[in-house]
KEKE-3310 file (N, C-alpha, C; in steps of 0.2 Angstrom, whole numbers, plus 5000, padded with zeros to 4 digits):
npx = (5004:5004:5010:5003:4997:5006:5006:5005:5009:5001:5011:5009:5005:5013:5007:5000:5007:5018:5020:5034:5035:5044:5048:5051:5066:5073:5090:5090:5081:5087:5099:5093:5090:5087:5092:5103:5107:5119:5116:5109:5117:5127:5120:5119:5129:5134:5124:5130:5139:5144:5131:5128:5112:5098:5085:5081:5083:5077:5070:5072:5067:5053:5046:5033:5020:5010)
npy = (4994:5011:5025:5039:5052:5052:5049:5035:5031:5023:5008:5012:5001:4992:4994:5003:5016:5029:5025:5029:5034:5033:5039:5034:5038:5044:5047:5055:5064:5067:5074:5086:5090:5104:5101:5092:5077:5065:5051:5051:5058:5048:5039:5046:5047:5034:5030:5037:5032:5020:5010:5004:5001:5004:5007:5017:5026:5029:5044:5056:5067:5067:5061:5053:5052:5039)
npz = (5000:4996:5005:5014:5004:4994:4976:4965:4950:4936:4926:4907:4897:4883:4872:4873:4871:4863:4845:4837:4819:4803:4789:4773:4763:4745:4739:4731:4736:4751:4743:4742:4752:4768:4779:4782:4789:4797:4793:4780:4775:4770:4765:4754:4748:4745:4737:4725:4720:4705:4699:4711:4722:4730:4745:4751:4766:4781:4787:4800:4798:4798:4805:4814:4824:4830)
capx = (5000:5006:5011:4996:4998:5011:5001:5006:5005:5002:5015:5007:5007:5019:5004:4998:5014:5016:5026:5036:5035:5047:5047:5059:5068:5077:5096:5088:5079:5094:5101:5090:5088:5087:5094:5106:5109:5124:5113:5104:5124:5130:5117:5116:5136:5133:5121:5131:5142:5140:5130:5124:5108:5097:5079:5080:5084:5073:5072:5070:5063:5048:5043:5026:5017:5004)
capy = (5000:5018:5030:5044:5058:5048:5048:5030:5031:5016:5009:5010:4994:4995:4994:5011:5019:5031:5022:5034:5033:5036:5039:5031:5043:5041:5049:5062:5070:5068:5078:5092:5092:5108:5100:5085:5074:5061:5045:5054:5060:5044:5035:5050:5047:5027:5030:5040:5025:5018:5004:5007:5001:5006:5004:5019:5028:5031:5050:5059:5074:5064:5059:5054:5046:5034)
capz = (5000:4996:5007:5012:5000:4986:4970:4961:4943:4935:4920:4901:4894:4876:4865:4875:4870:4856:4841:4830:4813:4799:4781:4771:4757:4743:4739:4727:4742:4754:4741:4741:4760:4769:4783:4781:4795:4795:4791:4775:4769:4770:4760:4748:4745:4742:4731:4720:4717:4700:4701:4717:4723:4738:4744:4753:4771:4788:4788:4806:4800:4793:4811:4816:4833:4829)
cpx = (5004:5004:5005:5000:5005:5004:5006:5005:5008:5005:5010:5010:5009:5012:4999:5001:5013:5022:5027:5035:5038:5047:5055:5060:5074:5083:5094:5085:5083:5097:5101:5089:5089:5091:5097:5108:5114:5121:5113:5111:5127:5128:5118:5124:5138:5130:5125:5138:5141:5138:5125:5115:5103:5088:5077:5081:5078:5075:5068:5067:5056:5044:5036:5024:5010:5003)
cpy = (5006:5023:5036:5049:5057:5046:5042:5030:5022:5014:5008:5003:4996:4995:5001:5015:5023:5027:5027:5030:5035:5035:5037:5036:5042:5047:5056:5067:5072:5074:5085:5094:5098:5109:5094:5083:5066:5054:5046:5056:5054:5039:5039:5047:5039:5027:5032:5037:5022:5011:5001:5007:5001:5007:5011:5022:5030:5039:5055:5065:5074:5061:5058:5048:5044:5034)
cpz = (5000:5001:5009:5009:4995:4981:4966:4953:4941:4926:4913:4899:4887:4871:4866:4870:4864:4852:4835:4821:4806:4790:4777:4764:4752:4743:4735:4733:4748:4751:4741:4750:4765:4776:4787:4789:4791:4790:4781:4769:4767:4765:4755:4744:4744:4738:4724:4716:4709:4701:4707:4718:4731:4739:4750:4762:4776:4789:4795:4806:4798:4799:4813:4823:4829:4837)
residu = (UNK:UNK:UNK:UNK:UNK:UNK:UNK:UNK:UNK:UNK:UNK:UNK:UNK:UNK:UNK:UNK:UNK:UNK:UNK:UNK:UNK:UNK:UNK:UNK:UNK:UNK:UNK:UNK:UNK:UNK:UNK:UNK:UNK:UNK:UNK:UNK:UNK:UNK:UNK:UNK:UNK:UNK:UNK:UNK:UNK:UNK:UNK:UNK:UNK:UNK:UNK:UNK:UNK:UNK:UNK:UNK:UNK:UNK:UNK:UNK:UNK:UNK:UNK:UNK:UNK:UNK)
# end
């Protein structure tokens, strides 16, 4: 039993929880991005390999909570 005047919260179960959501993008928009981050240069400068194929990067500015 709790304490008088401790408020218990009680834990979210994971399927409460919010789940982010990211958008996968390809090298072309990496390219153009207003606001590069390491992941997004790193796939852009593999892609431009010849040869080079890719199915795409998880881009954090594309963020969403489900």
């Amino acid at each position: 039993m709790a304490p008088k005047g401790k408020v218990v919260k009680k834990k979210k179960s994971p399927s409460d929880r919010k789940q982010a959501v990211l958008k996968l993008v390809l090298s072309d928009t990496c390219a153009v991005c207003k606001t590069p981050c390491a992941r997004g240069m790193r796939y852009y400068e593999g892609m431009k390999q010849p040869g080079a194929m890719g199915k795409g990067v998880p881009c954090i500015l594309t963020r969403t909570y489900v």
